[in-house]
N, C-alpha and C positions, 0 to 999 in steps of 0.2 A: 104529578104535575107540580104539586109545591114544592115537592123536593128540587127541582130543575128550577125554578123561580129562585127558591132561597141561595142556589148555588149563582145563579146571574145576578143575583141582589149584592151578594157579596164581593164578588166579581167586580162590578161594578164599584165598590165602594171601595175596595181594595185600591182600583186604578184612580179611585180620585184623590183619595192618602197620597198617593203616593206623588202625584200633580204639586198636588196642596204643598209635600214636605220638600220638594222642590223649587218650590217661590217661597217657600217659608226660609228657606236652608239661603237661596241668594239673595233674598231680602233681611237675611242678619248679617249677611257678609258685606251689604251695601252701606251698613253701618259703620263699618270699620273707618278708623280714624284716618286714614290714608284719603279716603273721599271726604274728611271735612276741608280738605283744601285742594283733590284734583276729583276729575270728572270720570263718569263711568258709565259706558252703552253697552248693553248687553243683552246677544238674542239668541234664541236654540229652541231649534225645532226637529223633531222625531222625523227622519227620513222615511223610517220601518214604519209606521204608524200613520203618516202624511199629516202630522199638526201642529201647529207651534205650540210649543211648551212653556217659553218665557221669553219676555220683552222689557228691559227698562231703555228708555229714553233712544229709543233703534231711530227717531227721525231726526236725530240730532247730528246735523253733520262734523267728523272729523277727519285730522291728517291720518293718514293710513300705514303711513312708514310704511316698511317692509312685506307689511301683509298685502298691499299691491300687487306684488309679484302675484299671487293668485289669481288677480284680474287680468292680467299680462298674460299669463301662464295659458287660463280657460280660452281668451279670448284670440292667441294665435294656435292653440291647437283644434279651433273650432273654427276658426277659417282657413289654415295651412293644410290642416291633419296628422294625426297620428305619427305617419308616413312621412315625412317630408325633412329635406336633407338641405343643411346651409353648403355651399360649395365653393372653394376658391380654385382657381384657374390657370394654367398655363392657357396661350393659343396664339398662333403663330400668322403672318398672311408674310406674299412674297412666296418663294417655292427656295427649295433645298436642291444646292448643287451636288456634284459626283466626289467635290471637294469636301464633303461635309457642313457647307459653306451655307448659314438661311441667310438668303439674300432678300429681306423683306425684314419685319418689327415684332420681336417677340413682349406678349403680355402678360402682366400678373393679373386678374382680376381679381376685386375684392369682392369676397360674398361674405363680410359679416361674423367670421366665426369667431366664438371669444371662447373656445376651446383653441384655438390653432398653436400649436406647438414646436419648438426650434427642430422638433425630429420631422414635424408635416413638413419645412419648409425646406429640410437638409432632402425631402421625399422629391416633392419639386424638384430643384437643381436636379438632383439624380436622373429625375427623370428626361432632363432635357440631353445627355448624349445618349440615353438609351435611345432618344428619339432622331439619332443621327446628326443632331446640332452639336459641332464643334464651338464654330466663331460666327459672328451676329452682323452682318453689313451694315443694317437699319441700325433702329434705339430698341434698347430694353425698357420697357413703358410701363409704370404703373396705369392701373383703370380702379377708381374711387367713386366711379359717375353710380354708385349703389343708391347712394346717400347723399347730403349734404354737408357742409363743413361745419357745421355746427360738432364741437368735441363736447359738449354738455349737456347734460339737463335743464330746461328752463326751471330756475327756484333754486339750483342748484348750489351750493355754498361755495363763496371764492376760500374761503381760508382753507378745505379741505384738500385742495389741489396736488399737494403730493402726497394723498395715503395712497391707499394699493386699493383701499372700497371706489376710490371715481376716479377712476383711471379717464385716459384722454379715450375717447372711442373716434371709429373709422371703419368702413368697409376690409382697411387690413388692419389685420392683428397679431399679433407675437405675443404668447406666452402674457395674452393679457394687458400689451401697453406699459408693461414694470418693468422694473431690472431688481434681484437680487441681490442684494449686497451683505454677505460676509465677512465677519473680522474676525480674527484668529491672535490669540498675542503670542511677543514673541520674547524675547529676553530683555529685562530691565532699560529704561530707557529708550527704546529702541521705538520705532513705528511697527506697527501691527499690521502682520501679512493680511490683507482686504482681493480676495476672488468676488465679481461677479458674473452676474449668469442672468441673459444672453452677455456676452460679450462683446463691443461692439464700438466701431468710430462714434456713433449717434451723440454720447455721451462721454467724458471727462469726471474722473477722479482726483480731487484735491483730497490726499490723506495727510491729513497733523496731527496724529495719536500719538501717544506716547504709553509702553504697555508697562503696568505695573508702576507708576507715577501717582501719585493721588494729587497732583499739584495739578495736573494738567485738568482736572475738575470731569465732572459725567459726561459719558458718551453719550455724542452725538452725531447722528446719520442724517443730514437735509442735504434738499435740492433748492437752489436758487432759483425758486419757483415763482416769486414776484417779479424777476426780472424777464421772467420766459426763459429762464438757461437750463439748460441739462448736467450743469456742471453740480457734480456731486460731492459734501463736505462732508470729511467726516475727522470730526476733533474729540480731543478726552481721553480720559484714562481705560484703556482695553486690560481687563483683566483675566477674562474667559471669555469664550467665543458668543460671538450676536450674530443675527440676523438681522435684517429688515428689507422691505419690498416699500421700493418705490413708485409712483406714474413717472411716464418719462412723456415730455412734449417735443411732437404728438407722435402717435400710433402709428397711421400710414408713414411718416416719413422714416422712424423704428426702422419700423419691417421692410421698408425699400433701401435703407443701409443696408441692412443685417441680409438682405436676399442680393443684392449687387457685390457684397464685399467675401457670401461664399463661392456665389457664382463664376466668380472672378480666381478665386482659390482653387478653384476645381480646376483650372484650366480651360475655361469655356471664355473663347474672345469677345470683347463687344468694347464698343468707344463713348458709345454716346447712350445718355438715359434719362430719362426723365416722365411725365405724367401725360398721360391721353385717352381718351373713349375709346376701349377695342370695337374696330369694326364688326356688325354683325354677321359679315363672313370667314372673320378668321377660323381657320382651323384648329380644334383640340388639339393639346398636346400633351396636358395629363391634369390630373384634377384631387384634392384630398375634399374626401366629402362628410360632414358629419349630421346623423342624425338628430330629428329634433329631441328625442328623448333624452342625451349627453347634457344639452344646452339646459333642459326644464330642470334635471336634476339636481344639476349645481346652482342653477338658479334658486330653487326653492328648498333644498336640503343643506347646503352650506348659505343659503340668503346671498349671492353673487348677483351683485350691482351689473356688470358688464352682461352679463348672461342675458337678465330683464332686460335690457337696453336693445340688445341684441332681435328679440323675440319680438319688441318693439318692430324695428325698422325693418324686419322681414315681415312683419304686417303690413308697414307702410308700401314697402315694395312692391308687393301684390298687387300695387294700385299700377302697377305696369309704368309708371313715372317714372324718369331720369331723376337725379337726385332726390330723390324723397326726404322727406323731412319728421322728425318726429309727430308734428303735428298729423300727417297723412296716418298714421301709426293709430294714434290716439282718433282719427277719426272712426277707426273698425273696431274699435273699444267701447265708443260712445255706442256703435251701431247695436253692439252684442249686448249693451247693458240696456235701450230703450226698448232691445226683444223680451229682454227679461223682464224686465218691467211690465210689459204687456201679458208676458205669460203669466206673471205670478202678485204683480202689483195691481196698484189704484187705477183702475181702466178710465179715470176721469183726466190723468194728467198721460202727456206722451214719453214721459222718463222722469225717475225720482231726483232731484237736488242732488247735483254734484258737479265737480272740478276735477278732471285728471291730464296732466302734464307731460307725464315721462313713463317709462316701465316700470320703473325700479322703486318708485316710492320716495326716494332721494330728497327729492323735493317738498320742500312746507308747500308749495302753493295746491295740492291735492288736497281734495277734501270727498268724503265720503262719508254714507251712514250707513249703521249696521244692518238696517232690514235691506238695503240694495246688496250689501256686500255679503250675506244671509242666501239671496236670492242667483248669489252668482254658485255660490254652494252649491244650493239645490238644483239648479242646471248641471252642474257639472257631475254631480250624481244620478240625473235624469240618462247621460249620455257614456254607454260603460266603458267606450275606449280612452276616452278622455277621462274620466272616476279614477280608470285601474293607473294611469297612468299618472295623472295626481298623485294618487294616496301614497304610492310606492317612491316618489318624488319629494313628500312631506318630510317633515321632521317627524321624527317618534320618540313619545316621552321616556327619559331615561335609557336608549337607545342608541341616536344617531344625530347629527346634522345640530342646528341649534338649540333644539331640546334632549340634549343629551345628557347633562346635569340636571334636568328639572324632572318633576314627580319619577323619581328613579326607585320608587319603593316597589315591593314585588304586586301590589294590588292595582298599583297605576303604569307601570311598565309596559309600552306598546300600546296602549288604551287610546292615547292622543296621536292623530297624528295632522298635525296643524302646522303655518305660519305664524312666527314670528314678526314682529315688528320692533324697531326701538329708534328715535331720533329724538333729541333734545325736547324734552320734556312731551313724548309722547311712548307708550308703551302697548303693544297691540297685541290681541292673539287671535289666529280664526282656520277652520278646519271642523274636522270631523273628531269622533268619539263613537265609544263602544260602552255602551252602556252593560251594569249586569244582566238586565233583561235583554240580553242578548239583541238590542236594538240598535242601528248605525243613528247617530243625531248628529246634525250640522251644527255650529256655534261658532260666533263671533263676539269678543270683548276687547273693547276699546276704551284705554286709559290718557286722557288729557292733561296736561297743567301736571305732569309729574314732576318732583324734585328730583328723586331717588328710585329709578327704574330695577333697582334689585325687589323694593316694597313694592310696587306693581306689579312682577313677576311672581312673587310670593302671592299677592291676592287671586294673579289670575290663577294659580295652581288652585288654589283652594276652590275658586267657584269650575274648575274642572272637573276636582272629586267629587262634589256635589253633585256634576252635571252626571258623572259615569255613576253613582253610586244613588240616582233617584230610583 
């Protein structure tokens, strides 16, 4: 009987070493000169075990950047499901002559998709003389009544307007709301051969390059995005091939080009087009449908703005509303984080301190702290379709997605698999870990007031290896 004692005495003493060298190990690294001038929350708690392991300053609310997307992510596959597919639309009303002739208003509906691709749309078209549509009496009509016209994030940064991360959003979509643009040089002096891709009236090409010139000073690719134009310049010396991905303003109007001008190519007649509610009796006439799992993926293992956005306002949608609005989004958000709260928080208040705005994190005006965004964790671990479909979604360190460069050593390899975060002077990370004791632990670290987001990334690796190697 002492012998059995002495073995649980040790036992015991072992696991609390080991606690201990775990607050000991991130309370030296709290030291580190990087926090004598930015801020740092940090929580993690044993899934395998049900305990929290460690907490600095978890009530302290901050911007969440990118690691949002996990609260987005939990919170429409916990009210949509697993299962559940964004869809865009053909549908017809009026009836089909002997002529081949629809003598009624054919529709596009938009459902949202920020996967939709120039091949989905070339699918569409196709599909309309398979469907025995020659030529069009009516109008060819977009339907946008998804959503609201809002193309933004509220908080959202005007200067950023023509990268490819905030694109213009809309119920339609093409290839993301960008355009492609590549330069290729071509012999001295000369203007440099510029392909983009989609191709399309929407947008205008002013090219003033000159290849192999160093007079003509660095290339440059912009869109006259302060004026609202689509007109695209591009000046400088082309020496080897570029790329760059633009937003084009706006999105739905893109995609009702680019679906009119091949519609039209195909030989399929129509005169007139423009925007309208499809009736909810018209008739199907073909549909490209994508699951939710495509959208979370690239949401959360490449960090895609448009994707979160997306996942957003198909929450909002649910709300069975005409135009929904971001905010209706962010209300099934709120709802899922005052549950968790209940489940797992302070039963004295009805939801922890916070602020959330948009999907995507985008926006400064979000604000969150780590014991809530801890708590969204362990929910989403509590529930295994939504876990499996997470973690396979995440980034992995050294790996894939945006931790594909970080802790890439063979000991940390696959270990993490978390959200990223990064915006002007905020650095984030939060996710799950594999401990050597073969234990799953939740963990969230959030970096404030950074200068130099490459030193926050560094630090968060480090209190990673701690975390896998307590």
């Amino acid at each position: 009987m002492r012998r059995y004692t002495l073995i649980i005495a040790t036992l015991c003493v072992s696991f609390l070493v080991n606690a201990q060298s775990l607050t000991t190990r991130i309370d030296v690294l709290l030291g580190d000169a990087l926090l004598h001038t930015a801020d740092a929350s940090v929580a993690v708690y044993d899934l395998t075990a049900d305990r929290m392991l460690y907490e600095h300053r978890t009530d302290k609310l901050c911007r969440p950047a990118s690691v949002e997307k996990v609260i987005t992510t939990v919170a429409a596959l916990n009210r949509l499901g697993t299962d559940y597919t964004l869809r865009t639309e053909l549908r017809a009303t009026g009836f089909l002559g002997v002529d081949s002739i629809l003598h009624g208003d054919l529709y596009v509906v938009g459902g949202f998709d920020p996967e939709f691709t120039g091949a989905d749309l070339d699918a569409l078209i196709e599909a309309i003389p398979h469907a025995g549509i020659r030529s069009i009496t009516g109008s060819v009509l977009a339907d946008v009544s998804m959503a609201d016209t809002t193309y933004w994030g509220s908080g959202w940064c005007w200067d950023d307007a023509p990268a490819s991360f905030q694109p213009y959003y809309s119920p339609l979509l093409l290839e993301k709301g960008c355009v492609e643009i590549s330069v290729r040089p071509t012999v001295k002096d000369s203007t440099a051969a510029v392909v983009c891709t989609p191709a399309s009236s929407w947008y205008e090409i002013d090219n003033r390059t000159l290849c192999h010139n160093e007079s003509a000073g660095p290339l440059r690719i912009t869109r006259d995005w302060q004026q609202g134009s689509n007109r695209i310049t591009i000046t400088g010396n082309v020496t080897q091939p570029r790329t760059r991905k633009l937003s084009l303003q706006t999105s739905d109007q893109h995609f009702f080009a680019l679906f009119t001008e091949r519609m039209l190519r195909s030989g399929i007649g129509a005169s007139t087009f423009g925007y309208a509610v499809c009736p909810p009796d018209a008739r199907p006439i073909a549909y490209v449908e994508r699951p939710i799992s495509e959208v979370v993926h690239e949401a959360l293992k490449e960090s895609d703005n448009l994707n979160a956005e997306a996942l957003l306002y198909h929450l909002a949608a649910d709300s069975g509303k005409p135009y929904a609005t971001a905010s209706d989004g962010v209300v099934r958000i709120d709802s899922l984080l005052a549950s968790i709260h209940t489940l797992y928080g302070d039963h004295t208040t009805r939801t922890s301190p916070h602020k959330i705005v948009d999907g995507s994190g985008l926006s400064s005006y979000n604000m969150i702290n780590a014991r809530l965004l801890l708590n969204v964790l362990r929910y989403a671990h509590s529930q295994p379709e939504i876990y499996d479909l997470l973690t396979s979604s995440l980034p992995h360190s050294g790996t894939d997605g945006t931790l594909k460069n970080r802790m890439s050593g063979k000991t940390m390899r696959g270990r993490i698999m978390a959200k990223t975060g990064s915006m002007t002077g905020v650095s984030t990370l939060a996710g799950y870990a594999r401990a050597t004791n073969g234990h799953t632990l939740a963990f969230v670290i959030m970096n404030q007031h950074v200068l130099k987001l490459s030193q926050a990334r560094a630090w968060q690796d480090k209190v990673c290896i701690a975390i896998c190697t307590y």
